[in-house]
C-alpha positions as CSV (number, residue, x, y, z in Angstrom):
1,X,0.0,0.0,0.0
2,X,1.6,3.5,-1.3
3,X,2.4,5.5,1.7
4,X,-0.5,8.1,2.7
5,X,1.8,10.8,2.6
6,X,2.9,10.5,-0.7
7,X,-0.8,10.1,-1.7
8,X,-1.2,12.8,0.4
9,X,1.5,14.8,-0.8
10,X,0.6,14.4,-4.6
11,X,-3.4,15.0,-3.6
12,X,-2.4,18.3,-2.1
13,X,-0.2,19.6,-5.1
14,X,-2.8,19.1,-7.7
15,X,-5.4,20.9,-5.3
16,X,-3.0,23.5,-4.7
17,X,-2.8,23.7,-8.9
18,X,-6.5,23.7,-9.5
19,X,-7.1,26.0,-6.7
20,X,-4.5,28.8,-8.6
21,X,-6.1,27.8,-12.2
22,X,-10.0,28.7,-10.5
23,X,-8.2,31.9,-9.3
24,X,-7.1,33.2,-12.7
25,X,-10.2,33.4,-14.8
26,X,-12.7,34.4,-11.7
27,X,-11.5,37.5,-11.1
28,X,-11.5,38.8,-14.6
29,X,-15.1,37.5,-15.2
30,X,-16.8,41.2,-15.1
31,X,-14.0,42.9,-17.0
32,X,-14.3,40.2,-19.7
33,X,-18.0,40.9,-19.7
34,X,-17.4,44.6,-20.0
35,X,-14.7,44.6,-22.4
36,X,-14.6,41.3,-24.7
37,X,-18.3,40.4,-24.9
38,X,-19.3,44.2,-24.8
39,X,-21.7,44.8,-22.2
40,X,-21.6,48.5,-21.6
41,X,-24.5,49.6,-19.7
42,X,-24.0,49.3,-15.8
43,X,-27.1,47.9,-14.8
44,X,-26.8,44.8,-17.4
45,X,-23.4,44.3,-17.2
46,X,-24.2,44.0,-12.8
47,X,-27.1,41.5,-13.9
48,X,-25.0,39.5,-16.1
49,X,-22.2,39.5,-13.4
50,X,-24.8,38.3,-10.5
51,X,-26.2,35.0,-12.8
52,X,-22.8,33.9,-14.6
53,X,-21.2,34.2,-11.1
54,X,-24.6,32.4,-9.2
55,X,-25.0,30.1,-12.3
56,X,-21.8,27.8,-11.4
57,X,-22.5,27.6,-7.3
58,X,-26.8,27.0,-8.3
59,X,-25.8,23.8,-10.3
60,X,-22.6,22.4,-8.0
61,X,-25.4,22.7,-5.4
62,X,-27.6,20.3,-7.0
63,X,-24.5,18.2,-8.3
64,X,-22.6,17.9,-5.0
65,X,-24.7,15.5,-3.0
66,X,-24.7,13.2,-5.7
67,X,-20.8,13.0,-6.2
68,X,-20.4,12.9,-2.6
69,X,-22.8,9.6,-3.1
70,X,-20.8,8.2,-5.5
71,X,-17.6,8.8,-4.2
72,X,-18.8,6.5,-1.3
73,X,-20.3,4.2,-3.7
74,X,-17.5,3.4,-6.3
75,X,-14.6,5.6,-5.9
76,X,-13.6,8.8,-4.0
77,X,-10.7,9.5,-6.5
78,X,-12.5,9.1,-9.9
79,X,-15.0,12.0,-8.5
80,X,-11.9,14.0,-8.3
81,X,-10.6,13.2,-11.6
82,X,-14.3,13.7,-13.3
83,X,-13.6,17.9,-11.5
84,X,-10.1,18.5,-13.0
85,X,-10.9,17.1,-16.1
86,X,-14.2,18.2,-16.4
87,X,-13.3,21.7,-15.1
88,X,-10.7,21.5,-17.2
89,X,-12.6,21.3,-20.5
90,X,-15.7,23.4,-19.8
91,X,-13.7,26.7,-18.7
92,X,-11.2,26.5,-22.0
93,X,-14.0,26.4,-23.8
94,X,-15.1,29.8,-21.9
95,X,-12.3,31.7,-23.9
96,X,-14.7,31.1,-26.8
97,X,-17.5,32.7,-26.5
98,X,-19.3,35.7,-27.5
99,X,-22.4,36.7,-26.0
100,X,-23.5,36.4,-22.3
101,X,-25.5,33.4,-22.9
102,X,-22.6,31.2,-24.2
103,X,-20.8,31.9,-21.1
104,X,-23.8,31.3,-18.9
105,X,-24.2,27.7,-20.2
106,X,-20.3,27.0,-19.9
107,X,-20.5,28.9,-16.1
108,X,-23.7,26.2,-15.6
109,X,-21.8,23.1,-17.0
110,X,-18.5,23.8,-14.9
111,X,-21.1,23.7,-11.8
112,X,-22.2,20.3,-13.1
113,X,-18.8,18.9,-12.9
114,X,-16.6,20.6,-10.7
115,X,-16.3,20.7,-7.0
116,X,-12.9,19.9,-6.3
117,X,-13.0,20.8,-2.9
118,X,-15.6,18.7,-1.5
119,X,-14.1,15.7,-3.8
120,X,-10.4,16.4,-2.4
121,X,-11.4,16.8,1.2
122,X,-13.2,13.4,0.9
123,X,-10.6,11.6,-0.7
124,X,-8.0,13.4,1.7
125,X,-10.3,11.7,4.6
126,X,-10.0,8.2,3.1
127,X,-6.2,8.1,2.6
128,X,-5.6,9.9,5.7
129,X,-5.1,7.8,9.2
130,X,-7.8,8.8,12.1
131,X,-5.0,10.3,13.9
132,X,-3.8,12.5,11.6
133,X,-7.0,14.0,9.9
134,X,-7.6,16.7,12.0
135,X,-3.4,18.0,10.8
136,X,-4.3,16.4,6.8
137,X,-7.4,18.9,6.7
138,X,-5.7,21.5,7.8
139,X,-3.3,21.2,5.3
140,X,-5.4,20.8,2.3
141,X,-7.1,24.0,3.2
142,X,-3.7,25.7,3.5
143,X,-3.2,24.6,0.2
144,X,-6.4,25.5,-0.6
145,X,-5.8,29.1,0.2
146,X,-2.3,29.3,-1.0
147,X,-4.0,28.5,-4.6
148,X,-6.7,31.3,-3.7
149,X,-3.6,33.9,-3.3
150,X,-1.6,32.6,-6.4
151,X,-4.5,32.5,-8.9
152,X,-5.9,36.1,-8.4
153,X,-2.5,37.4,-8.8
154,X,-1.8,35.4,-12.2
155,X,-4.7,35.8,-13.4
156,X,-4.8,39.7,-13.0
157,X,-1.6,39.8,-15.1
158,X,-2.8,37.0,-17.5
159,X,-5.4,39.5,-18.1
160,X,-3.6,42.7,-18.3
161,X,-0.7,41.6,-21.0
162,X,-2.4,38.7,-22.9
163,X,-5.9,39.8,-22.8
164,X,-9.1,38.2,-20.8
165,X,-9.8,35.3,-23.1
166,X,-6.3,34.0,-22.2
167,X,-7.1,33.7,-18.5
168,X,-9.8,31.3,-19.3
169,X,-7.4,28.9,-21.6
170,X,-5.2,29.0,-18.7
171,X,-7.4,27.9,-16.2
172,X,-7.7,25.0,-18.2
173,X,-4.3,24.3,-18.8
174,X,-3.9,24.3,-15.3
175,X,-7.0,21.8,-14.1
176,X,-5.9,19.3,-16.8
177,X,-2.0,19.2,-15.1
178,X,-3.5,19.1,-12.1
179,X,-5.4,16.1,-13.1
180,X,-2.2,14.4,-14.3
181,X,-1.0,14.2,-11.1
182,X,-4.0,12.8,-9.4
183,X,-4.2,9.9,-12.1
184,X,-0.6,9.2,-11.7
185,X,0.7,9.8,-8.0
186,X,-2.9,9.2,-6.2
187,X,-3.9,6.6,-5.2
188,X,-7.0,5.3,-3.6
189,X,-6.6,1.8,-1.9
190,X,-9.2,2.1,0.1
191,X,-12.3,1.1,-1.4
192,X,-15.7,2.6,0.0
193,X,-18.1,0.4,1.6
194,X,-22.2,1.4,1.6
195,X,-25.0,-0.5,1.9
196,X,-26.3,-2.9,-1.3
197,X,-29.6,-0.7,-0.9
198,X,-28.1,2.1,-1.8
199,X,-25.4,1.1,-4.1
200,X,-27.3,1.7,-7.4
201,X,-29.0,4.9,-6.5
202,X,-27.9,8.2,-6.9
203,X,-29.9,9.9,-4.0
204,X,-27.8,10.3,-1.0
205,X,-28.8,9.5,2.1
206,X,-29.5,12.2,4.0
207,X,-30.1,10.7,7.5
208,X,-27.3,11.1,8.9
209,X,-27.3,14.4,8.5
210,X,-30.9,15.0,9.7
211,X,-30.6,13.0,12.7
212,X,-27.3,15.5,13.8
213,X,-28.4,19.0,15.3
214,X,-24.2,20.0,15.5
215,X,-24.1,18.5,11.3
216,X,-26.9,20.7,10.8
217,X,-25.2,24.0,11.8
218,X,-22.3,23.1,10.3
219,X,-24.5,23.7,7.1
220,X,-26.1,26.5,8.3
221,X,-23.0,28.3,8.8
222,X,-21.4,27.0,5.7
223,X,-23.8,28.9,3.9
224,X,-23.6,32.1,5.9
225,X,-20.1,32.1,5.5
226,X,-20.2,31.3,1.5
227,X,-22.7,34.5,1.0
228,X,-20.7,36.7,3.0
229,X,-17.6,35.5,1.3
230,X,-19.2,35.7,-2.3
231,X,-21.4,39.2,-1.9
232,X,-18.8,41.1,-3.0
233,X,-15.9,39.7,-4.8
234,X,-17.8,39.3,-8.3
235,X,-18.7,43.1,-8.0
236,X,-14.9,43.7,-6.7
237,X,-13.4,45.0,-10.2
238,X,-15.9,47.3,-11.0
239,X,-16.3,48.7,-7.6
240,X,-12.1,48.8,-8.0
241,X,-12.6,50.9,-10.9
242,X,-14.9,53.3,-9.5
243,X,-12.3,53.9,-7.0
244,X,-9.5,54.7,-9.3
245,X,-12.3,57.1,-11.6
246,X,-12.1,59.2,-8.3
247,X,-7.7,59.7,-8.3
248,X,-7.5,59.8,-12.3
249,X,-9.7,59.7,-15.2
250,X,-8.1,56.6,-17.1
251,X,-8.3,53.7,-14.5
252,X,-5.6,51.3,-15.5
253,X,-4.2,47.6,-14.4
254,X,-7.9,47.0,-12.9
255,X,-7.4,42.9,-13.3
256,X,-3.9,43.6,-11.7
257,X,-5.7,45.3,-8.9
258,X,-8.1,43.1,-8.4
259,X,-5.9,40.3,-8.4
260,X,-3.5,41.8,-5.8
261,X,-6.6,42.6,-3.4
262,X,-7.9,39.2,-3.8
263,X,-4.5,37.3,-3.0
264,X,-3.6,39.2,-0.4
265,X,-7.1,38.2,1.2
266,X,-6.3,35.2,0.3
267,X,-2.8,34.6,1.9
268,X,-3.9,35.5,5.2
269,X,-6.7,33.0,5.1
270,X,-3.9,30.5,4.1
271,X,-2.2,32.1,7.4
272,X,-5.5,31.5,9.4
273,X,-6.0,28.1,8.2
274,X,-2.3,27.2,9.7
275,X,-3.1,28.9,12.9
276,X,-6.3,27.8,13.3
277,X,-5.6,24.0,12.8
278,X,-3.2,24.4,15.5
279,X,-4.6,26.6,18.2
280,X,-8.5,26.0,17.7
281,X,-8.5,22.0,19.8
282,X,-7.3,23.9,22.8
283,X,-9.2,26.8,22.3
284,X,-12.3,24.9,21.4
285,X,-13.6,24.3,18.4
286,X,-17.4,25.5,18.8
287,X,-15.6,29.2,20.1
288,X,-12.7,29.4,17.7
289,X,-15.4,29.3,15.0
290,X,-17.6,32.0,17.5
291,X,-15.1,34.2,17.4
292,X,-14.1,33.9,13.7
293,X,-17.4,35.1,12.5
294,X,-17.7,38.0,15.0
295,X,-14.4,39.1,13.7
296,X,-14.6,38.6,10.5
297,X,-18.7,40.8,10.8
298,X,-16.6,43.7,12.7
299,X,-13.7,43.8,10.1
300,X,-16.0,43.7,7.0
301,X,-18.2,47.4,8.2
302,X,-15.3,49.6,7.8
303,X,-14.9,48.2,4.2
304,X,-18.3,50.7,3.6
305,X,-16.7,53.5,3.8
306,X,-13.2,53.1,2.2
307,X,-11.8,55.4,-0.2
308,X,-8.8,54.4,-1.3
309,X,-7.4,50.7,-2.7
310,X,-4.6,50.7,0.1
311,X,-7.9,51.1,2.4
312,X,-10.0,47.8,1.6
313,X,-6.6,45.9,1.0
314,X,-6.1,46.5,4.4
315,X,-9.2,45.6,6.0
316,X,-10.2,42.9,3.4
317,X,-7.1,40.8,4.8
318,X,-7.9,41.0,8.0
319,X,-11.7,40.3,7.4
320,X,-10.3,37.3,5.1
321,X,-8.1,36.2,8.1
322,X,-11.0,35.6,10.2
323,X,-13.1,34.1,8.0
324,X,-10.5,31.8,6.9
325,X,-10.4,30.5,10.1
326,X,-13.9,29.3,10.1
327,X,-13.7,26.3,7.1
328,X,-10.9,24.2,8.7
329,X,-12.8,24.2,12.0
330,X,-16.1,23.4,10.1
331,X,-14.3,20.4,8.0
332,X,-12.7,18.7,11.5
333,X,-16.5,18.8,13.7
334,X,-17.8,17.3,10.6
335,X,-14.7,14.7,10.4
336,X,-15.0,13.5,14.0
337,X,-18.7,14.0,14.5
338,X,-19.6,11.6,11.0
339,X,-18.4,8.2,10.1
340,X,-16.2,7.6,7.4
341,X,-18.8,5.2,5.6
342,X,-20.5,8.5,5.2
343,X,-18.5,11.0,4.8
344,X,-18.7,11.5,0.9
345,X,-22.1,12.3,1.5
346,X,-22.2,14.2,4.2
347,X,-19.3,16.3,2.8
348,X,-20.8,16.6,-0.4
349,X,-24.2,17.9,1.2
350,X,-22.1,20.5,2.3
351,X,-20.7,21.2,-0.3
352,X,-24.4,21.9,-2.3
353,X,-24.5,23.9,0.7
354,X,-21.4,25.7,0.5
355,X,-22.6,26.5,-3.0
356,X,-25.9,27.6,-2.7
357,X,-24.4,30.4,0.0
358,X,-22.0,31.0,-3.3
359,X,-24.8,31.6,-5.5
360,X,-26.8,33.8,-3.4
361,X,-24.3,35.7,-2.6
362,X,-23.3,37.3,-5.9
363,X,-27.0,37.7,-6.1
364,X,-27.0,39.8,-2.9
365,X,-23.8,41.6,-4.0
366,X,-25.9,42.8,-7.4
367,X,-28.8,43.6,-5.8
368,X,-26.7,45.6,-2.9
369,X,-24.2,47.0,-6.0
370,X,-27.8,48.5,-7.9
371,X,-28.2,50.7,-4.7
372,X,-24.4,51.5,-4.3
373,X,-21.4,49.4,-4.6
374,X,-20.3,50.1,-0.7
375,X,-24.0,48.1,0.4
376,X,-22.5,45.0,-0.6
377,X,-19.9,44.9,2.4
378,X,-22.9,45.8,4.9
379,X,-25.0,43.0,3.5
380,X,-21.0,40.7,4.0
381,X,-21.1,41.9,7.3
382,X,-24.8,41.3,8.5
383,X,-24.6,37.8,7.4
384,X,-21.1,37.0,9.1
385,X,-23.5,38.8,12.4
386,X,-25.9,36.3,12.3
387,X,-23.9,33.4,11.5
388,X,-22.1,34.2,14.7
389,X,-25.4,34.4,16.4
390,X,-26.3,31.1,15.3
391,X,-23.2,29.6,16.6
392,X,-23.4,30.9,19.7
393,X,-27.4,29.6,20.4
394,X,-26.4,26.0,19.3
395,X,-23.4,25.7,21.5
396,X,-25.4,27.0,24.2
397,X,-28.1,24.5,23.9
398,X,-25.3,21.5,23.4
399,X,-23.3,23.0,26.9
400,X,-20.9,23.8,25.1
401,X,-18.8,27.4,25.7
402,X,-18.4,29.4,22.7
C-alpha cells in the first residue's frame, strides 16, 4: 500500500494547482463581460455579473450531494478526476464565447462537474489515518488558500498583458496538469463500503445528517459564511474601478488590482488556516469558529466607507483572516462527528451547501451594488452577524462554551 503521505502529498499539489487555475479566470469574469463580450451599460453588465457568477455555485449545489454519493459508492478519486478534467474542458471552452448566454451555459456546465473541494477533502479523509485527519485537513485548506492567493494574482496579469480570453485557456491548462498528477501519483486503496440498498442509486442518504443537530449547523453556517464571502468579490473590479475614476480619469491595471486585493485576502486566510488548525483544539472548536465570524462581521463594516485601494486591502485581509479561520474548524467537527462510511455524502451535502451560499451571494452583492457598490460589504457583514449568532445559540443548547 503507497504511503499516505505521498498520496497525500501528490493529492495536495494538484489541489493546490487547481485551486491557482480557478483563481485566474474568476477575477476577470466582469472585465471580460465589459470589455470582450461588450456589455456597456452598468445595470446589465451588474445582472449578467450576478447570474454567470450564481449560475456555477446554483448547479454544483444540485450536483454535489450526488458526487459525494458516488464517491462513497464506487470511488472517492475518480469524482476527483471527473472535477479537474471536467473543469478543465468546460472553462477552456469559456475563452470562446461571444455573448453572455454562451458563457452562462459554460458557467452552468463547470457547476455540473466541478467541485474539487468537497471531492479532495473526501478523498484526503480516506487516505488519511484517524490520527492525523484533523493536521491532513488543515493542510489541504492551506493549500487550498495558498491556490486562492496565487490564482488572483496570475490571473490579474494573464489579463492585463495577454488579454481576458487568455485567462480562461489558462485555467484549463492548469485543471488538466493538475489532473495528471492525481491519475498518476494518487492513489485510492481504500475502497468505500455502503449498503447494497443504496449502491445503485444516486440519491444520498440524507439521514445522517438530519438526525445531527451539531451536522446541521455546520451547514447553516457554511452557507452564511459562502454568502458573505461571495457578496462582494464578483462586484470587486468594478467597484475597484470606480475607486481609481475618483484619483485619475483613465483607471488602468484593474485585473492587476483586483488580483493583488484578492491574493492578499487570500494569503492571510492560508495564514488562518495554519493557525487555526493548531490553536482552535485547545481553544475549542465550537468558540474558535464564534469568534471567527464576529471578527470577520466587525472587520468587514469599515470596508463601507473606504476610499482608497490601500484602504479595503487592508481591512479585506484581516476580514479574510477571520473568515478563513472558520472552514478548517467546520471540516474537522464534521470529520469527527460523521463516520467515514458517510462522509462522501455528508461532505458533499455541504458542499451543495457551500454553493448555494455561493450563488446567493453574488445575487446579494448585485442587488446591494444597484443601490451602491459600498451596500455589498454591509449585506458581507450582517450575514457574518448572524452566523455568529447562530453559533453561539447552538453551542449553548449543546453546553458547550463558545
Amino acid at each position: 500500500m503507497k504511503s499516505w503521505r505521498a498520496n497525500f502529498t501528490a493529492l495536495l499539489l494538484a489541489e493546490i494547482l487547481a485551486m491557482i487555475g480557478f483563481g485566474i479566470f474568476s477575477p476577470v469574469i466582469p472585465l471580460f463581460l465589459e470589455d470582450d463580450i461588450g456589455i456597456k451599460d452598468p445595470v446589465k453588465l451588474k445582472v449578467w455579473v450576478g447570474l454567470i457568477n450564481s449560475s456555477a455555485a446554483i448547479t454544483m449545489a444540485i450536483f454535489a450531494p450526488i458526487w459525494g454519493h458516488l464517491a462513497d459508492t464506487f470511488s472517492r478519486r475518480a469524482m476527483l478526476l471527473r472535477a479537474l478534467f471536467g473543469g478543465a474542458v468546460a472553462i477552456a471552452f469559456m475563452s470562446l464565447v461571444n455573448t453572455p448566454w454562451q458563457f452562462l451555459v459554460l458557467r452552468s456546465i463547470q457547476g455540473c462537474l466541478t467541485g474539487t473541494v468537497a471531492a479532495a477533502t473526501v478523498l484526503t479523509a480516506s487516505i488519511t489515518p484517524a490520527a492525523q485527519i484533523a493536521f491532513a485537513l488543515g493542510m489541504l485548506q492551506t493549500g487550498i488558500a495558498v491556490g486562492n492567493t496565487l490564482g488572483p494574482l496570475v490571473g490579474g496579469v494573464v489579463a492585463d498583458f495577454l488579454g481576458n480570453r487568455a485567462a480562461f485557456f489558462s485555467t484549463g491548462l492548469a485543471l488538466a496538469l493538475a489532473g495528471f498528477i492525481v491519475l498518476i501519483w494518487v492513489k485510492d486503496d481504500i475502497r468505500p463500503s455502503i449498503d447494497k440498498k443504496t449502491k445503485f442509486s444516486l440519491l444520498p442518504d440524507f439521514r445522517p445528517i438530519v438526525s445531527s443537530p451539531t451536522l446541521i449547523t455546520m451547514m447553516l453556517v457554511t452557507l452564511g459564511m459562502q454568502a458573505a464571502n461571495t457578496a462582494a468579490t464578483p462586484m470587486l473590479p468594478l467597484f475597484l474601478k470606480e475607486l481609481a475614476r475618483n484619483i485619475s480619469a483613465e483607471p488602468a491595471y484593474i485585473g492587476s488590482s483586483t488580483g493583488i486585493v484578492l491574493g492578499v485576502g487570500t494569503a492571510f486566510t492560508a495564514l488562518a488556516a495554519v493557525l487555526v488548525g493548531k490553536f482552535s483544539p485547545r481553544i475549542g472548536y465550537w468558540k474558535t469558529l464564534f469568534i471567527c465570524f464576529a471578527a470577520g462581521s466587525i472587520m468587514t463594516i469599515p470596508q463601507t466607507f473606504v476610499t482608497s485601494m490601500i484602504q479595503l486591502l487592508i481591512l479585506r485581509a484581516l476580514s479574510s483572516f477571520f473568515i478563513g479561520g472558520t472552514m478548517p474548524v467546520i471540516n474537522a467537527i464534521i470529520a469527527v462527528s460523521s463516520e467515514r462510511k458517510h462522509q462522501g455524502t455528508i461532505y458533499g451535502v455541504n458542499a451543495s451547501v457551500a454553493s448555494t451560499g455561493a450563488a446567493l451571494g453574488p445575487m446579494i452583492g448585485s442587488i446591494a451594488a444597484m443601490l451602491d457598490f459600498r451596500a455589498m460589504f454591509s449585506a458581507s457583514a450582517l450575514i457574518l452577524g448572524l452566523s455568529a449568532i447562530e453559533i453561539k445559540r447552538r453551542a449553548a443548547k449543546s453546553g458547550v462554551k463558545a
